[in-house]
LUMTOR-989907 format. One record per residue (C-alpha): x, y, z; residue number from 1. Coordinates in steps of 0.1 Angstrom, whole numbers. Each point is the difference from the previous one (the first is absolute). Layout:
<tidos>
<tido><xx>X</xx><yy>Y</yy><zz>Z</zz><resi>NUM</resi></tido>
...
</tidos>
This chain:
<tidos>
<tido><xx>-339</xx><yy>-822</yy><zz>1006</zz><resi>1</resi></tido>
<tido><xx>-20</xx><yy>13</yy><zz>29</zz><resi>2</resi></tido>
<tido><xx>-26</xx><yy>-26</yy><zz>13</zz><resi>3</resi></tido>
<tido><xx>-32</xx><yy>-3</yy><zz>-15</zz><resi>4</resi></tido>
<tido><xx>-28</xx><yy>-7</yy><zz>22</zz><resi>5</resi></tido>
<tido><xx>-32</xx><yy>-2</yy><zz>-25</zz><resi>6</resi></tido>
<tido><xx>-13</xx><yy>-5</yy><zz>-38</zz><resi>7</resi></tido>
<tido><xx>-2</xx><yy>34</yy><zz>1</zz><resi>8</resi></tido>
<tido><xx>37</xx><yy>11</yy><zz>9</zz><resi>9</resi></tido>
<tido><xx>8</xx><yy>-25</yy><zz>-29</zz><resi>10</resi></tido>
<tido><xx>-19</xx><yy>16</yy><zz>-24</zz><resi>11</resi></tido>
<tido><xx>18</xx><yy>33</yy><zz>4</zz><resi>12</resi></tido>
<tido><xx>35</xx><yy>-13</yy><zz>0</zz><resi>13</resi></tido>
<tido><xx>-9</xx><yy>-20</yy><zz>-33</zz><resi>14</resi></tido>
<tido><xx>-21</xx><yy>25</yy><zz>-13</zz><resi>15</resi></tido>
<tido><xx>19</xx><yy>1</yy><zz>-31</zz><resi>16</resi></tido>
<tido><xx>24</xx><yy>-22</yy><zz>-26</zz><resi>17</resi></tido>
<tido><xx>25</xx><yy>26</yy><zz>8</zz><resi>18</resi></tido>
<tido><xx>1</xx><yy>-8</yy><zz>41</zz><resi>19</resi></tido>
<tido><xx>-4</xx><yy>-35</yy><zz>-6</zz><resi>20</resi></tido>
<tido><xx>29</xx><yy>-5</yy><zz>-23</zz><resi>21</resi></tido>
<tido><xx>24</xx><yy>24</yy><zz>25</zz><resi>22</resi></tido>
<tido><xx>-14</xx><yy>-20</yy><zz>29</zz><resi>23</resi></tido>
<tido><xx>11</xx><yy>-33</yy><zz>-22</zz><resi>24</resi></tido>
<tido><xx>33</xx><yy>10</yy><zz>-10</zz><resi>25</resi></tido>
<tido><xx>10</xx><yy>12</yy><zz>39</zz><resi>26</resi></tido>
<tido><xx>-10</xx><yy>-34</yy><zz>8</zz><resi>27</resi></tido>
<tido><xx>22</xx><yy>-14</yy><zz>-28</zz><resi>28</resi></tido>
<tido><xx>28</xx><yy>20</yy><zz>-4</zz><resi>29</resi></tido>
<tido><xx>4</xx><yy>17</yy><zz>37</zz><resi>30</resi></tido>
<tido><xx>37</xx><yy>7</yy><zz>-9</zz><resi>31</resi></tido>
<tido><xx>-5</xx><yy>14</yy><zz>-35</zz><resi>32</resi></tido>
<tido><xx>-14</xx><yy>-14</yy><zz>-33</zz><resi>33</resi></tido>
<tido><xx>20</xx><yy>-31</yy><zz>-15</zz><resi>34</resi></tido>
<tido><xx>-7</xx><yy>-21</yy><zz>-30</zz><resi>35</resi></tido>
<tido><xx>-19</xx><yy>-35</yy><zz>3</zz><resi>36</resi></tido>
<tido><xx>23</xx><yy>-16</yy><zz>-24</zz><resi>37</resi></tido>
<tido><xx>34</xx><yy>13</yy><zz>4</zz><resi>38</resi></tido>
<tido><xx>-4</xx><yy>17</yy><zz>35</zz><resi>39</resi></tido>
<tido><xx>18</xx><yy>35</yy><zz>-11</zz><resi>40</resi></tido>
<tido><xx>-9</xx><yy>31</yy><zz>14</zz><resi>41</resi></tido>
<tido><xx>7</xx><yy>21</yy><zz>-32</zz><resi>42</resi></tido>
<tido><xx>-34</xx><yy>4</yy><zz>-10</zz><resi>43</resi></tido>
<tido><xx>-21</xx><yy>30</yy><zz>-14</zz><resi>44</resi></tido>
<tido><xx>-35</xx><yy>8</yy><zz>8</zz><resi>45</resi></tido>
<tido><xx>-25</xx><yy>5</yy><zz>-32</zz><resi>46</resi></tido>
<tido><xx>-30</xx><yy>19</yy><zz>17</zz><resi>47</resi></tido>
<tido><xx>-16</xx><yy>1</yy><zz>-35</zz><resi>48</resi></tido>
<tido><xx>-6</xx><yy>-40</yy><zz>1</zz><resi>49</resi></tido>
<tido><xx>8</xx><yy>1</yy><zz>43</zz><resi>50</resi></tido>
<tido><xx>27</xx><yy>-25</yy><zz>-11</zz><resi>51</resi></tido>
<tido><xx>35</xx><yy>-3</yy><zz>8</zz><resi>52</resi></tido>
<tido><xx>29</xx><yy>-12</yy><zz>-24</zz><resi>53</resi></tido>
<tido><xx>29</xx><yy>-16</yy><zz>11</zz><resi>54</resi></tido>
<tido><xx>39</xx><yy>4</yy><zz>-16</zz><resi>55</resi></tido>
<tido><xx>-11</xx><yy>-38</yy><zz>-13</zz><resi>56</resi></tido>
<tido><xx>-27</xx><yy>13</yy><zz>-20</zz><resi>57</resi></tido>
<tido><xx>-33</xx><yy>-11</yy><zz>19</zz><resi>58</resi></tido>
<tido><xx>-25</xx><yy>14</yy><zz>8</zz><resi>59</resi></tido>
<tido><xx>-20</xx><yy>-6</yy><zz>31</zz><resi>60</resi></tido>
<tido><xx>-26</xx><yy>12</yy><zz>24</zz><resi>61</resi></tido>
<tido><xx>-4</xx><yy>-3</yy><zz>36</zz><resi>62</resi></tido>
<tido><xx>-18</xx><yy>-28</yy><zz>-5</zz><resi>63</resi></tido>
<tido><xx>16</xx><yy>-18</yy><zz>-23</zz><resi>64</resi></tido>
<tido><xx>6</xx><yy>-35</yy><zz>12</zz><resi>65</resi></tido>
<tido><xx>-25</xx><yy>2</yy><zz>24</zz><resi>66</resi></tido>
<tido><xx>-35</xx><yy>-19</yy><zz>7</zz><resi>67</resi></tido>
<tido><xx>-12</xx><yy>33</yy><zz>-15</zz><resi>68</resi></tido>
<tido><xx>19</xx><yy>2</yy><zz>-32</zz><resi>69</resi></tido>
<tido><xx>-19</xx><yy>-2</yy><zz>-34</zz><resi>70</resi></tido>
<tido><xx>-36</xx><yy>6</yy><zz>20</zz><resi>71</resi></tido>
<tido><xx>-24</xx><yy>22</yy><zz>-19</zz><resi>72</resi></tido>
<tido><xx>-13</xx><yy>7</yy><zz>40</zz><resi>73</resi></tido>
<tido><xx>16</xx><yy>34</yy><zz>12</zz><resi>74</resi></tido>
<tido><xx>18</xx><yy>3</yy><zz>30</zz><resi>75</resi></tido>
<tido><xx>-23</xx><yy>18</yy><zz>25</zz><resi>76</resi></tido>
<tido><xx>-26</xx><yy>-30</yy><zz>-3</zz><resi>77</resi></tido>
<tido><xx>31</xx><yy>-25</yy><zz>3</zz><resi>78</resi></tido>
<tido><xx>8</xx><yy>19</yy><zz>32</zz><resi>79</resi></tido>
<tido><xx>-35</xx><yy>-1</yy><zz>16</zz><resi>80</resi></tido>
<tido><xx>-1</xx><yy>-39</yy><zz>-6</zz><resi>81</resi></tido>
<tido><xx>36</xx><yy>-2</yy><zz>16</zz><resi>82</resi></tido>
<tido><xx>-16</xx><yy>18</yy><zz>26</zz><resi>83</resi></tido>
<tido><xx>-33</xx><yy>-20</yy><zz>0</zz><resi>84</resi></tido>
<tido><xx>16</xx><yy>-33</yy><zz>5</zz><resi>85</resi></tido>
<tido><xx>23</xx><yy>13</yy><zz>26</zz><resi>86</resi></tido>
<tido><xx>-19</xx><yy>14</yy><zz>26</zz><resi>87</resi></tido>
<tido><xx>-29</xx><yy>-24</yy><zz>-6</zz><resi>88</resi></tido>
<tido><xx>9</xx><yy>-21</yy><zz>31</zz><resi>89</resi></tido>
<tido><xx>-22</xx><yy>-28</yy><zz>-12</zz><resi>90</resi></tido>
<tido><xx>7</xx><yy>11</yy><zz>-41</zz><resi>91</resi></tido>
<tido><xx>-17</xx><yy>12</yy><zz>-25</zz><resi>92</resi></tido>
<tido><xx>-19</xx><yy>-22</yy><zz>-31</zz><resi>93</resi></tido>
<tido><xx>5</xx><yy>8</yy><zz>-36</zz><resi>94</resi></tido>
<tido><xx>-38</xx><yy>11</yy><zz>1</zz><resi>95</resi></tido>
<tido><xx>4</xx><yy>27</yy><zz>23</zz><resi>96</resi></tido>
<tido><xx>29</xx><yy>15</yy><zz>-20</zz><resi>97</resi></tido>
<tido><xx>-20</xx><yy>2</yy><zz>-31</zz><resi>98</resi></tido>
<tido><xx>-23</xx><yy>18</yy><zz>19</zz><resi>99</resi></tido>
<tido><xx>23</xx><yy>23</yy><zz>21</zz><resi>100</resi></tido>
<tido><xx>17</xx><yy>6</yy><zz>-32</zz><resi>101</resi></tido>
<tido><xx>-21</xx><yy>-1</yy><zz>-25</zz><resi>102</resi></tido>
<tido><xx>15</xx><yy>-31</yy><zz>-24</zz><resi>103</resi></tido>
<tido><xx>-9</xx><yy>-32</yy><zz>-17</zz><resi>104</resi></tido>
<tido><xx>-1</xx><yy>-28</yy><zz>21</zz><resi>105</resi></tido>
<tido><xx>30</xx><yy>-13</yy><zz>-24</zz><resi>106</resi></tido>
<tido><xx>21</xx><yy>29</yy><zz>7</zz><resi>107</resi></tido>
<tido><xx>-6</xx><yy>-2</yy><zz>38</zz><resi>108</resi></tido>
<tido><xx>10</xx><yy>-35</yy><zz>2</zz><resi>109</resi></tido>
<tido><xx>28</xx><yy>12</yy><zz>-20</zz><resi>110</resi></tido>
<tido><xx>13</xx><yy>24</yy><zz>19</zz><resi>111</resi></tido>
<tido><xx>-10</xx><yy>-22</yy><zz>36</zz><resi>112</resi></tido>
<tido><xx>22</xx><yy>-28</yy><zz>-11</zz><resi>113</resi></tido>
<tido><xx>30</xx><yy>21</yy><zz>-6</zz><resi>114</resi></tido>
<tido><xx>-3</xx><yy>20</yy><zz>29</zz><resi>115</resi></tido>
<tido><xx>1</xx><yy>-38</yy><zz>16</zz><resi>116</resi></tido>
<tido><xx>29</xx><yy>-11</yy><zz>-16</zz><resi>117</resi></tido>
<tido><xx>21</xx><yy>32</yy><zz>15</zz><resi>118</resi></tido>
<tido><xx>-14</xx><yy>-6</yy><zz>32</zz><resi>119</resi></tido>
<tido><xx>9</xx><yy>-39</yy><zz>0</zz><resi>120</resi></tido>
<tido><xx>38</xx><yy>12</yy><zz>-8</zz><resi>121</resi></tido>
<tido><xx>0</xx><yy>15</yy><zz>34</zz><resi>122</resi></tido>
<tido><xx>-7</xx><yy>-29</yy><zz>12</zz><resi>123</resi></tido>
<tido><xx>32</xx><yy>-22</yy><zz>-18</zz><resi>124</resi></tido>
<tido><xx>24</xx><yy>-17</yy><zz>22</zz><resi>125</resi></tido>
<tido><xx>-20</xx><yy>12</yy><zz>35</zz><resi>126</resi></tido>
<tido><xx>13</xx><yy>-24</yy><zz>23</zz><resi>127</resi></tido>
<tido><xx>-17</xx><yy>-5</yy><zz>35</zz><resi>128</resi></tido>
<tido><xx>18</xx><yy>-4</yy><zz>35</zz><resi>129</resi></tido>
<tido><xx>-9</xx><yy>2</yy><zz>37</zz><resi>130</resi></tido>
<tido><xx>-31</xx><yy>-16</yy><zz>17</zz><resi>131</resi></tido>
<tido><xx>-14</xx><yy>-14</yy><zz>-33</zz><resi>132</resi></tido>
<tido><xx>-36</xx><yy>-6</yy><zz>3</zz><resi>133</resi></tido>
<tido><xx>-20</xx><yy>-27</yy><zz>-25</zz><resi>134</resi></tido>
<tido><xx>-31</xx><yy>-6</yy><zz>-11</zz><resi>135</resi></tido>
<tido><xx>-21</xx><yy>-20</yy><zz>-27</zz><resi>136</resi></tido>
<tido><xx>-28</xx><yy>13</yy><zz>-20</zz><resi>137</resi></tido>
<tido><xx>-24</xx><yy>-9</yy><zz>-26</zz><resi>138</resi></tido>
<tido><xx>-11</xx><yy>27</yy><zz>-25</zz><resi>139</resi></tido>
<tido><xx>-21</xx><yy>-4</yy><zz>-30</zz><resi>140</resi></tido>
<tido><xx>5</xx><yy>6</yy><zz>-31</zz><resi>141</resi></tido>
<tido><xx>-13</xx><yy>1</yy><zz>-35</zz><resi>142</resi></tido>
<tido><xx>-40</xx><yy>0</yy><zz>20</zz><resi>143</resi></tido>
<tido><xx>8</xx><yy>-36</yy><zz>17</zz><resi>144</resi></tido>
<tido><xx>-3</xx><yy>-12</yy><zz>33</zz><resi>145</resi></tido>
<tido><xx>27</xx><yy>-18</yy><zz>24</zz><resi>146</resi></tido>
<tido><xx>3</xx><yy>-34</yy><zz>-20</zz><resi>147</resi></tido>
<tido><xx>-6</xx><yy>16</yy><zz>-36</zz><resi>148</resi></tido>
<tido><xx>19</xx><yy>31</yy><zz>-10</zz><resi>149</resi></tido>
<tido><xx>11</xx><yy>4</yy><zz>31</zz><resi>150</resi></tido>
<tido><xx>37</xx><yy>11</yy><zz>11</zz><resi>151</resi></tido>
<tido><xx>23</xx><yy>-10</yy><zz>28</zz><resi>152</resi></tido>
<tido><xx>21</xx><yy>29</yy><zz>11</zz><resi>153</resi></tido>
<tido><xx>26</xx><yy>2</yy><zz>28</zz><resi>154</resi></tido>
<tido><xx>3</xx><yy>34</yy><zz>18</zz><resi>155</resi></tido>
<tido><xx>31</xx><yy>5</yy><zz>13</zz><resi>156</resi></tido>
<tido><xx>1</xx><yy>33</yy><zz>28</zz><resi>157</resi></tido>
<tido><xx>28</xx><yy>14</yy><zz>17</zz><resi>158</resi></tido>
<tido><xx>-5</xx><yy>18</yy><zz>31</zz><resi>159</resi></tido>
<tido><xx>27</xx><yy>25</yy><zz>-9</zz><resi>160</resi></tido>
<tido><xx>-26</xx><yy>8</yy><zz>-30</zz><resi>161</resi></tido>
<tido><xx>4</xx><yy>-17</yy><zz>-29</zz><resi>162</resi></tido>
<tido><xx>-21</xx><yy>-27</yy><zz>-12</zz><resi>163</resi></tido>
<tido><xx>-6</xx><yy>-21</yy><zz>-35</zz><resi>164</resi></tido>
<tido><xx>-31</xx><yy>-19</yy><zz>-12</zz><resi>165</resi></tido>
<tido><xx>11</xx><yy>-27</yy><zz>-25</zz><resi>166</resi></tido>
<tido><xx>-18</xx><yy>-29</yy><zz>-20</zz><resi>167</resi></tido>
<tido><xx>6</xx><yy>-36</yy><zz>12</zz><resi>168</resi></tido>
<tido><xx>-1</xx><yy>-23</yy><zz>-28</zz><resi>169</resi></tido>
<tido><xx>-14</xx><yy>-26</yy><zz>22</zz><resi>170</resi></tido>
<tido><xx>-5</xx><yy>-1</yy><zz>37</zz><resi>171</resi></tido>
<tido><xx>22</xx><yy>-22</yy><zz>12</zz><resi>172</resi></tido>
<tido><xx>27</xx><yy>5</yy><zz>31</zz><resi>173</resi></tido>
<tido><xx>33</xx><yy>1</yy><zz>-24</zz><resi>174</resi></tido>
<tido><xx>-17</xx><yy>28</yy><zz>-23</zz><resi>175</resi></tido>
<tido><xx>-4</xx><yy>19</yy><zz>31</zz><resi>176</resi></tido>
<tido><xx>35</xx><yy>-6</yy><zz>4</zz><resi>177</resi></tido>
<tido><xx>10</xx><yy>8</yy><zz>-30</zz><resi>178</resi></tido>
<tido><xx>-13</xx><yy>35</yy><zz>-4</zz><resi>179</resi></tido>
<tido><xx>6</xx><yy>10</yy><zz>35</zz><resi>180</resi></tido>
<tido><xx>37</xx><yy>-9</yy><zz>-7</zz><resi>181</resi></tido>
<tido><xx>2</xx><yy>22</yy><zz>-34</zz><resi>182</resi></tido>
<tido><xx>-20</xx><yy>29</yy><zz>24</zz><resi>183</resi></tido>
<tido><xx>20</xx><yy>2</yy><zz>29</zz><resi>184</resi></tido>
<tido><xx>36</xx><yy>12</yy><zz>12</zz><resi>185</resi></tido>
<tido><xx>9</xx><yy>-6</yy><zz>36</zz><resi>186</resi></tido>
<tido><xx>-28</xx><yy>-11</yy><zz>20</zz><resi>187</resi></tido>
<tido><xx>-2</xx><yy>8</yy><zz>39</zz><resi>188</resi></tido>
<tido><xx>-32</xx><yy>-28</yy><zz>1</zz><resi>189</resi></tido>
<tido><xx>-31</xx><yy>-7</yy><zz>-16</zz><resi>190</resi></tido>
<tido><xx>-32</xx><yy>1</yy><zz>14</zz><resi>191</resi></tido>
<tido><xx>-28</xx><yy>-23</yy><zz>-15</zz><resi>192</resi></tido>
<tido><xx>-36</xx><yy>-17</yy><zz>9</zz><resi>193</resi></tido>
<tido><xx>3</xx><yy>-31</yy><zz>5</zz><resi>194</resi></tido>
<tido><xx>-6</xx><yy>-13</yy><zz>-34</zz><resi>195</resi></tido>
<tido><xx>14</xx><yy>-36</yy><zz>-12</zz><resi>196</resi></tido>
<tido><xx>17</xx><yy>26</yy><zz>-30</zz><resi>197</resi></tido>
<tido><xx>23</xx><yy>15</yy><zz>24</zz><resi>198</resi></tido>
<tido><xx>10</xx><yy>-33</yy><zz>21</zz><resi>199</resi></tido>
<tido><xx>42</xx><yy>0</yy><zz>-15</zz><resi>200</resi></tido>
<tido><xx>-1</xx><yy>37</yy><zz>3</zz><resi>201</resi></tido>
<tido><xx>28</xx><yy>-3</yy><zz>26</zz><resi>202</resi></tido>
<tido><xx>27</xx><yy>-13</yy><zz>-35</zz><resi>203</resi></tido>
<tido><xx>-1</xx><yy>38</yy><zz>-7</zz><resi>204</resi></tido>
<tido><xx>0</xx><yy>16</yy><zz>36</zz><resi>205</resi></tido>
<tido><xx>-14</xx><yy>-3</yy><zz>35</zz><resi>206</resi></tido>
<tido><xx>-37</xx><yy>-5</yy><zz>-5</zz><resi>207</resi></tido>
<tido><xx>-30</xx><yy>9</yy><zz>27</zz><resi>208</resi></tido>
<tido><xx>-34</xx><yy>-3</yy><zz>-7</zz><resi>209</resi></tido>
<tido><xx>-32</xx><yy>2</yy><zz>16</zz><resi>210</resi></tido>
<tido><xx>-28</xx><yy>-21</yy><zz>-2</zz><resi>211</resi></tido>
<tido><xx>-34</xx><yy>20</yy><zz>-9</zz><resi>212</resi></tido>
<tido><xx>-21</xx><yy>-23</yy><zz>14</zz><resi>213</resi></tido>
<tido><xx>9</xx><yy>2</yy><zz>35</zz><resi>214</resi></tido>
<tido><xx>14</xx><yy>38</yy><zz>-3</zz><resi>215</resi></tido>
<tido><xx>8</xx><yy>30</yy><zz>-24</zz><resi>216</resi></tido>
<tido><xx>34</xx><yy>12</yy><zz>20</zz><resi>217</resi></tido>
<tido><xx>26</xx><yy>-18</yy><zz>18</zz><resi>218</resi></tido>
<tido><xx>22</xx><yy>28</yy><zz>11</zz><resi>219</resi></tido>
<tido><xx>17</xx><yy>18</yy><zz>-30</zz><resi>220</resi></tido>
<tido><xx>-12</xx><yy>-30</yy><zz>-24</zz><resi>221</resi></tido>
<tido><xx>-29</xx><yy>5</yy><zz>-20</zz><resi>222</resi></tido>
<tido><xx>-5</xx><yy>8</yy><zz>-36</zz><resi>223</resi></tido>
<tido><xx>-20</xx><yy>33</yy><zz>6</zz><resi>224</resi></tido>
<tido><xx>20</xx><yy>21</yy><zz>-23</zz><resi>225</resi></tido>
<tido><xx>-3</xx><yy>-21</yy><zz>-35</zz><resi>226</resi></tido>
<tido><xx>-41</xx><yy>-6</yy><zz>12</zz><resi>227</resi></tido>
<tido><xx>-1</xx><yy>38</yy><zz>0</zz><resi>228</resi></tido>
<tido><xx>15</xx><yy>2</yy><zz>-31</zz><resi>229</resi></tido>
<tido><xx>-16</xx><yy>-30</yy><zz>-18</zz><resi>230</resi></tido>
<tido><xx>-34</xx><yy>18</yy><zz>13</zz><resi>231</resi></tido>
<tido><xx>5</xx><yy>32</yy><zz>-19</zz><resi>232</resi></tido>
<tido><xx>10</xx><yy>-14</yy><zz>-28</zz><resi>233</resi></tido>
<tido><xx>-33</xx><yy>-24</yy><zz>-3</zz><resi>234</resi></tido>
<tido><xx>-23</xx><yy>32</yy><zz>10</zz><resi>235</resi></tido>
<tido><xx>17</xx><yy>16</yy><zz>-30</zz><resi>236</resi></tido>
<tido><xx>0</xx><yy>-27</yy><zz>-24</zz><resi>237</resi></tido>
<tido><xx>-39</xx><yy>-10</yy><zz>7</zz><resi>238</resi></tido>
<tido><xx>-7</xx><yy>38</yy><zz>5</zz><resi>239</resi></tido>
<tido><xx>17</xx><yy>17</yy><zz>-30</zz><resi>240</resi></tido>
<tido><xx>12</xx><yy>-28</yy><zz>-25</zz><resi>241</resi></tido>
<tido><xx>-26</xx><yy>-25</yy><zz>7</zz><resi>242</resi></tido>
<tido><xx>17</xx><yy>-24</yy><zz>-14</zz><resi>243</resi></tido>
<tido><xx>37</xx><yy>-5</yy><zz>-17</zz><resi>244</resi></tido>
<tido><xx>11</xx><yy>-25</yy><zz>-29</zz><resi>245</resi></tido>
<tido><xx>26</xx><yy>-23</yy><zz>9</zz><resi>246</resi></tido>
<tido><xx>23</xx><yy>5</yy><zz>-24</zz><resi>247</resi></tido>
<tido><xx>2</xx><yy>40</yy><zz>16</zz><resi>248</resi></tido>
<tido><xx>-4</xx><yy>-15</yy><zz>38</zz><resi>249</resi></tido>
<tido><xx>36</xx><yy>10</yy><zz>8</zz><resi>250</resi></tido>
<tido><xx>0</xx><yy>33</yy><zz>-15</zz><resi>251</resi></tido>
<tido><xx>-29</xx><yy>13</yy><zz>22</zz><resi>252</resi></tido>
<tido><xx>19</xx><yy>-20</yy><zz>31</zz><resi>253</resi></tido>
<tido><xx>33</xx><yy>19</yy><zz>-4</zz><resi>254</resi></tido>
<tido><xx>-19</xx><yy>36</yy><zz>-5</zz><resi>255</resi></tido>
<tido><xx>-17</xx><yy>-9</yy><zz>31</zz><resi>256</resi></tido>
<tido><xx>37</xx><yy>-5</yy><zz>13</zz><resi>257</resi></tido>
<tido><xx>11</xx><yy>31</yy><zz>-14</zz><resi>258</resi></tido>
<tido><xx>-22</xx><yy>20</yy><zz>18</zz><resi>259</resi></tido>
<tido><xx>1</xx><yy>-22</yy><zz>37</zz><resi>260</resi></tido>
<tido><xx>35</xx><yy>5</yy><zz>-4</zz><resi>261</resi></tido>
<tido><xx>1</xx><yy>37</yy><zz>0</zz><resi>262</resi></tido>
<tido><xx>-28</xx><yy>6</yy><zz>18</zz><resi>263</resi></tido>
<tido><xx>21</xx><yy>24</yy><zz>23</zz><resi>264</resi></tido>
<tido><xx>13</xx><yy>20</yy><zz>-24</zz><resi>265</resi></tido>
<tido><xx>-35</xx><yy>5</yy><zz>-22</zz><resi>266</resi></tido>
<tido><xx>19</xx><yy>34</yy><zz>-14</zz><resi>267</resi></tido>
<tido><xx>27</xx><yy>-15</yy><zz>-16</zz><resi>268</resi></tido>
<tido><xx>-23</xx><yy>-28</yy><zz>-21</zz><resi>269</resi></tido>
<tido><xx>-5</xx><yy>19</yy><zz>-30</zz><resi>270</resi></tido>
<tido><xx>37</xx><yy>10</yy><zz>-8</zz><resi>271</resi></tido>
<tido><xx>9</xx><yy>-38</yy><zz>14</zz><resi>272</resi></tido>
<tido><xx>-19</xx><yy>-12</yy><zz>-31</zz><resi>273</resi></tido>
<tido><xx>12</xx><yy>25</yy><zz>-22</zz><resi>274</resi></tido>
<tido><xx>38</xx><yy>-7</yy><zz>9</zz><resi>275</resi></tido>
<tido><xx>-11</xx><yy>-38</yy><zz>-11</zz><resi>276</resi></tido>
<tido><xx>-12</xx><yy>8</yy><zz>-33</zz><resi>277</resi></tido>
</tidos>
């Protein structure tokens, strides 16, 4: 698909249910229709119910088995909330798709959560290496403040361009640990303030920090990269969400991961999270 620079572009090349389900099953099948339950090829096309049928008697759509599948919603506003949430560098709240879209509130947190889901996929098994930078943050949740509903959450950025934002159950030295260990692959070093968390950072790799009270950058070390990062993300969560539950905190984290992740390659988003559903 050529790239697609504005809201506008979108809305022509998902005009229609027609171009959004031939734009879908490209995506799905780019070597020629197969079955979802038996995975043969001899299937026929029933353009009276835009169904196919397979040798194994079933019948399905192209998006059958998808974060789409049984939604009353057609395809063209499914597309322009794909598209919503992916080029929304900060995202997009369920509010503003029921407006942009013209939906209940229900169905726009509906179709927001899904869209999520696909999105988090991406995001399975990511593993970081290289110069791996860390840094602690606190971000609220469920309206509270740093020592009630409050989070703890370790951002984890690679300076090859990856990064993951992940929920400390308590913040204490072999938590950090812990998740760093499940996050990353081979480390080069990692690059920290000088916070008491960090202090047996060096079990896991060669560990530099730098102390902000006396400086910001020591050389190469400093943690500029996941302070970028962790500063978009509050702008958008205090900007657009204005405030997340806890029990979804680490959904909006990994979109926001999604979306860092690729932010090079902003015209491949929307098929990314269409190959993921």
């Amino acid at each position: 698909m050529q790239k697609i620079k504005s809201l506008v572009e979108a809305r022509k090349e998902f005009a229609t249910q027609e171009q959004c389900e031939a734009h879908l099953t490209k995506m799905r099948w780019p070597d020629g229709v197969t079955c979802p339950r038996c995975g043969s090829q001899n299937v026929t096309y029933m353009e009276s119910r835009r169904k196919w049928q397979c040798k194994c008697r079933y019948q399905f759509s192209a998006t059958s088995r998808t974060f789409m599948h049984g939604s009353h919603i057609d395809l063209p506003r499914w597309m322009m909330a794909i598209w919503l949430m992916c080029h929304s560098p900060k995202g997009v709240s369920s509010k503003q798709i029921q407006r942009e879209l013209g939906l209940t509130y229900k169905s726009a947190w509906y179709m927001t959560q899904r869209i999520r889901t696909a999105m988090i996929r991406d995001q399975a098994g990511v593993k970081l290496s290289g110069i791996i930078e860390l840094d602690d943050a606190v971000v609220k949740s469920n309206k509270g403040t740093r020592w009630g509903g409050g989070s703890y959450v370790l951002g984890m950025a690679s300076r090859e361009g990856d990064i993951k934002l992940q929920i400390l159950q308590k913040l204490k030295g072999e938590e950090v640990r812990r998740v760093v260990a499940e996050n990353v692959d081979y480390v080069k070093a990692f690059y920290t303030d000088g916070h008491k968390l960090y202090r047996k950072m060096h079990e896991l790799g060669p560990h530099s920090y730098v102390v902000h009270q006396k400086q910001w950058v020591d050389g190469e070390v400093h943690v500029s990269y996941v302070e970028n990062a962790w500063s978009l993300f509050k702008r958008g969560l205090v900007g657009i969400f204005h405030h997340v539950s806890t029990k979804y905190l680490q959904d909006y984290l990994d979109e926001f991961c999604f979306r860092y992740r690729h932010r090079h390659e902003k015209a491949k988003l929307m098929d990314l999270v269409l190959a993921s559903c």
